[in-house]
Each structure stands twice: as C-alpha cells, then as structure tokens.
N, C-alpha and C positions, 0 to 999 in steps of 0.2 A: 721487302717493302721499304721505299724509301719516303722519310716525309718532308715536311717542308725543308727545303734546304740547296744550292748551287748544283745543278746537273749540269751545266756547261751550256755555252751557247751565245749567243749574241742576239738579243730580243733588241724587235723594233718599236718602237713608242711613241706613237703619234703624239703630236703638240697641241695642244687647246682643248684636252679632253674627245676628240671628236674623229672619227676613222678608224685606224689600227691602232689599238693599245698596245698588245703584244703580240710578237711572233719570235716564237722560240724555246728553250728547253730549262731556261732557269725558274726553278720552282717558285722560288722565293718572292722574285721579281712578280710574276705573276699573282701570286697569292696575295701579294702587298697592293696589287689593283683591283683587285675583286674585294678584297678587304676593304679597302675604302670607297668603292660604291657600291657594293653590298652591305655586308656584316662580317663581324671579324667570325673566321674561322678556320679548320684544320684541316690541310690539305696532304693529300695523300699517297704520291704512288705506288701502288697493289703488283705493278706486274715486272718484269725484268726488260722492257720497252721502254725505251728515258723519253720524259715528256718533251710533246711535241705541239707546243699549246697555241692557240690563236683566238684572240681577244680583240673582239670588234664593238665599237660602241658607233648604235645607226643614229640617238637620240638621246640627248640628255635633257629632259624636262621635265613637267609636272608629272607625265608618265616615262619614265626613263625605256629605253631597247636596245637591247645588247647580243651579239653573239658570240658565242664559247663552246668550242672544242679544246679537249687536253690530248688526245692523241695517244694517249695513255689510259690503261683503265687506273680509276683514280674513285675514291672515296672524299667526301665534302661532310664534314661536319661543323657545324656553327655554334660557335661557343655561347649564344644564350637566347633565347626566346624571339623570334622576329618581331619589331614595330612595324612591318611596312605588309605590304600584298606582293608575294613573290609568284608569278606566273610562269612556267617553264612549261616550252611550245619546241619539243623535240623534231628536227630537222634531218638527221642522220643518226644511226645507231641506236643502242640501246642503253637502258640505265633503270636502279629502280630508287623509288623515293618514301621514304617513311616519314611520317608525319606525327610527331607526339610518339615515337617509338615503333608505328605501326605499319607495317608495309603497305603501300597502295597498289592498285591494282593496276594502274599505269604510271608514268611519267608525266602524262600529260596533267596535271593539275598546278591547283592553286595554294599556296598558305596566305597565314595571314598574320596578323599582330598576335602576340601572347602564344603561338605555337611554337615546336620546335621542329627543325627541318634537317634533315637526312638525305645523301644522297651518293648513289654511287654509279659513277658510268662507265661506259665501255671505249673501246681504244678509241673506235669511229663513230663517237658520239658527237655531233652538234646540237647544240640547244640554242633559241631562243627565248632569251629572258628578260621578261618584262619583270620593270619596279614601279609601285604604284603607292603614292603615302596613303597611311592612314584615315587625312584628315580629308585627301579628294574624294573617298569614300564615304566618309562622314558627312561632306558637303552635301554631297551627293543625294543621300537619305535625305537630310535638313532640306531640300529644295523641294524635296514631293513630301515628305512630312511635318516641315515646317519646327523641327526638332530636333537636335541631333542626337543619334543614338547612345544611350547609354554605357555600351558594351561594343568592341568590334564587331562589325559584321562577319559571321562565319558561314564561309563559303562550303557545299560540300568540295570537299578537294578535289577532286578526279572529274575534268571535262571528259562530257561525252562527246565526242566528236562522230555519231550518228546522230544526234539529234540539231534538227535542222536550224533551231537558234544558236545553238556553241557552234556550230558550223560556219554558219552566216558569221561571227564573232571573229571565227581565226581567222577566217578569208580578210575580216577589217582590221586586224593585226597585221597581216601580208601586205596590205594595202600602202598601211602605214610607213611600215617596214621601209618600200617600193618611195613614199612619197616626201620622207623623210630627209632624206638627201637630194631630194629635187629642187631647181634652182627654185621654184615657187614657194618650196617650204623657207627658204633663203630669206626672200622678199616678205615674204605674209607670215609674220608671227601670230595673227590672230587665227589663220588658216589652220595652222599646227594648232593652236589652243580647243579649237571646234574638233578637232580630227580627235585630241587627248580626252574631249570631256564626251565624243560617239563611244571610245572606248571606254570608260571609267562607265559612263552608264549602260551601254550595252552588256558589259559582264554583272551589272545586277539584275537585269533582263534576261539575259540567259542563260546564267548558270543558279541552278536553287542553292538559297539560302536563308538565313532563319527571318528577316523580313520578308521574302520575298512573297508573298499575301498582301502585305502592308504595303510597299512601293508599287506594286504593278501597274501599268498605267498611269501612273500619278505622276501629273506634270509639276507644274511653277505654282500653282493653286497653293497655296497653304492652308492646312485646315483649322477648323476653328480649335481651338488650345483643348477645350473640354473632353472631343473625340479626338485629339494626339495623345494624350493622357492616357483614357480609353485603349487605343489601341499598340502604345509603349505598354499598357500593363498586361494586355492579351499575350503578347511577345514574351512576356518576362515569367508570367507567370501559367503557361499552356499550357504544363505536368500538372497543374494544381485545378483540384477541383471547384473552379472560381463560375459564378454567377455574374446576373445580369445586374444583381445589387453591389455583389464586389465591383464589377466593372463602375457603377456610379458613381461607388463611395470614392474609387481610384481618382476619377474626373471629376470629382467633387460637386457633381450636378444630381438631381433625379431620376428616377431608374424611366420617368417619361418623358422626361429634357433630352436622356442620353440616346432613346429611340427616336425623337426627333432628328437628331444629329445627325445618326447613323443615314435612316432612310434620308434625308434632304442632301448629303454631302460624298453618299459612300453606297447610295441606291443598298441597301441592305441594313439587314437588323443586327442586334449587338452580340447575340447569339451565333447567328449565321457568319457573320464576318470571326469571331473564335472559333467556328470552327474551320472558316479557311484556313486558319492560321496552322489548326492544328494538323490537317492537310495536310498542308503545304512541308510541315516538319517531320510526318509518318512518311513523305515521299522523301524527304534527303536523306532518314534513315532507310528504307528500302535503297535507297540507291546508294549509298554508304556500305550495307552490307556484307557486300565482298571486299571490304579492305577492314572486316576487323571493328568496325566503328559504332554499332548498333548491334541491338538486337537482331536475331539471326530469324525469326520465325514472323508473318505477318498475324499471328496473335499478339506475338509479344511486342511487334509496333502499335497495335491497334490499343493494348493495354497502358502502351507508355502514356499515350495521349491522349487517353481519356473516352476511345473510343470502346465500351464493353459489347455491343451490339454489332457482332464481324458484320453480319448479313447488311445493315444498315450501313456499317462502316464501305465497304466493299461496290455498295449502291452509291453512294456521295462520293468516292475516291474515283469511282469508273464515268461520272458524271464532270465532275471536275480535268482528269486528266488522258482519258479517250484510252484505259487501259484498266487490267482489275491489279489490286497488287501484287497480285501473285505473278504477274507477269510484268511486273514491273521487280519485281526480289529477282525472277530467273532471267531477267535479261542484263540484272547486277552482277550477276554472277557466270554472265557469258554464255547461257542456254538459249536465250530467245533471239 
C-alpha cells in the first residue's frame, strides 16, 4: 500500500480552475487538488496498480461538480468532520462509503456538516461529485421557513435511486453536468444561478431529511415568527414527549393563538403537524436501517418517536406515505 507520495508521471492541469485538473499518476499532485477544493485528507493506494487519476472540474460555483476517477483501488479519508454537503453520484465502478464510522449501503449518498466521511474505491471507479455550502442550504430552509435552521440539515445519507423524486433529482444533476460547459452557461450567469438553486432545492424535496415535514411545499411565503418558533421546536424536540402547551410556551403565544396559526398558515393543527414531523423522522430511520443508523425493528422506530400505538402508528404512516412500515424496513434492506 502506498500513500500519499510521487508514483511518477506527468499530470496535466488545467489553467483557471476549469476542465482538466489532473491526468496522471502522481499521488501527491493529486491529493494537493482535491485538498483544496474538498477537505484535507488521506490518500491511499491499496493495490499494486500505480494510480492512474483523472480530475475533471465541470463547475465551480455556489454548487460546485466534479469528476474523479483514481484508476487505482484507493481509500479516502478526511482528516476532520465536513462543513459543506458532499454528494457522490457514481458513474463507473465500485466503492463503499461509511459515514460517522458506519458503512452505508451504497455509494450513492450524501454527507453533510459535522459528519465524518469515509471512502474507499475501486480501480474503475468514476464518481461525480458535487459540493454544496452549508449556508445554500441554510438559505434554503430560511426562504420556506423564514428562519434559519438551527443545526444542519441532515440528510438520510443513501439516495434512493428507485424512487421516482431522487431519480428525477439525478437526471437534474446530469443535466447540469451536460449544461455547464455549454456556451449559454458561458453567457448567462443567472442561467447557472437558477440551474444551482433547482438543485440545492430539489434535494431537500427529494431526499428525506429531519425538516423535511417542515419545508414541504413551502414556497417564498414566510411564516408568521410565532408558528416558526412552533415548528423549529417540533423539530428539535420530536423524541420528547411535548404538548400543544409546550409548543405555545415555545412560540410564546396561547395554546389558541398557536391553533389559529397553524390552521390559517399550515391548513392543520399543532398536533397533527408534530406528528408529521414525527413521521417523516420514523421513515428516515426505516430507511436508514440497513446502513447501521437506527433502530432495527418497526417497534422500536415507532417507540423512538413517540408513537406507542403500532396499529394507530401503521394507519398514519401508510396514509401519509402509500406503504406500511414494514415494507418500507424490507425494501431498506433490499427485500421489497
């Protein structure tokens, strides 16, 4: 195994950040560009095959996209916790990716700020990878909640790519990809800014995450401060056995000011919307499942969230999501 260090070669390097970064077999060189528009970290090659790397940058913006094959099997580890949203949209090959230690059950997924990332691929691996800050995310939230989130949004890690919104999602990744280097991306910077901000909201659309109750639908409307309050403490506090009085006291209103709000701004009551919430978090652990990340049994999701009544639970979840959970666990875990 060799690591970071001069295998020999002559690597080519695009000028202005833009086209070919690298083609070639020095480690180091490589590592030294991924370092500085990633994160720093430690590179690895695994096998007796001297790397044979190729380093494409399609887009450097508010959403950055890149592509990267090592040619080598090679291990990636990042020497400290991500800030940004690291997306990685495998092309060729194989690889696996552990997330906070834990192996996921594809490649295809997302990190995020505060996690730590893992990753080890194979000779004929291509990846696309997208970088996406923090704060477009953050934006993001604040333009349907009128708030910015407290805490990063966390994504479940592992796109599904059978379901027909993450689907529709990569195809707009592809798209990008395709239109990025188009002489119109060229001319129209605002063109690209629309194309970056389909994407930045499209994956909190279609990929669940612990908002995702909260943004659904929610356009440019801002809500009134009382029910953001309201529904940042739903969020925060969904394991806790919290009421429609805690929710008041949280938004500093009355527990019939705070049901005004709700029905007049969010068609639903203060109840009913905690329990989307809590929904919506029983199903990213169900779908989390198979990588390690939750509880393993649909009692013991229904218990984390406060739901003690399976039968009850089971009826709201298959109402809500056109499946029961139990078939939403066995298709986590590659049965259904």
């Amino acid at each position: 195994m060799s690591e970071v260090g001069v295998v020999g070669s002559e690597p080519e390097t695009a000028a202005g950040g833009r086209g070919l970064l690298f083609r070639g077999r020095d480690v180091e060189e490589l590592s030294d560009l991924i370092r500085v528009r990633f994160a720093p970290h430690r590179l690895s090659v695994l096998a007796d095959r001297p790397l044979d790397g190729r380093f494409q940058c399609v887009r450097e913006g508010t959403v950055a996209l890149y592509e990267l094959g090592y040619g080598s099997e090679v291990d990636v580890t990042p020497e400290a916790p991500l800030d940004f949203y690291n997306i990685h949209v495998p092309l060729a090959g194989d690889g696996a990716v552990t997330l906070n230690g834990k192996l996921l059950s594809s490649p295809l997924s997302v990190a995020g700020p505060d996690q730590k990332l893992g990753m080890r691929w194979s000779h004929d691996s291509v990846n696309r990878v997208l970088i996406i800050p923090r704060q477009s995310i953050d934006q993001a939230v604040a333009v349907r909640l009128g708030d910015l989130p407290h805490r990063p949004v966390d994504f479940v890690p592992v796109l599904d790519d059978r379901a027909e919104p993450v689907k529709a999602w990569l195809t707009a990744v592809a798209h990008f990809a395709e239109f990025a280097g188009s002489a119109l991306a060229a001319r129209s910077p605002l063109a690209v800014r629309h194309f970056e901000q389909l994407l930045v909201n499209g994956l909190l659309d279609a990929q669940p995450h612990v908002l995702s109750e909260a943004v659904a639908g929610r356009g440019c409307a801002a809500l009134p401060s009382a029910v953001r309050r309201a529904t940042a403490f739903c969020a925060e506090h969904a394991a806790e056995p919290i009421s429609v009085a805690d929710m008041a006291q949280a938004a500093r209103v009355g527990v019939r000011s705070l049901r005004e709000g709700f029905r007049m701004h969010l068609d639903t009551t203060p109840l009913a919307y905690l329990r989307g919430v809590r929904l919506d978090l029983a199903r990213r652990d169900l779908l989390a499942a198979a990588d390690g990340d939750a509880p393993r049994t649909v009692t013991d999701v229904a218990l984390r969230w406060g739901f003690t009544h399976l039968g009850r639970f089971t009826g709201h979840y298959r109402k809500a999501y056109g499946e029961t959970p139990s078939q939403t666990l066995r298709s986590s875990f590659g049965f259904g």
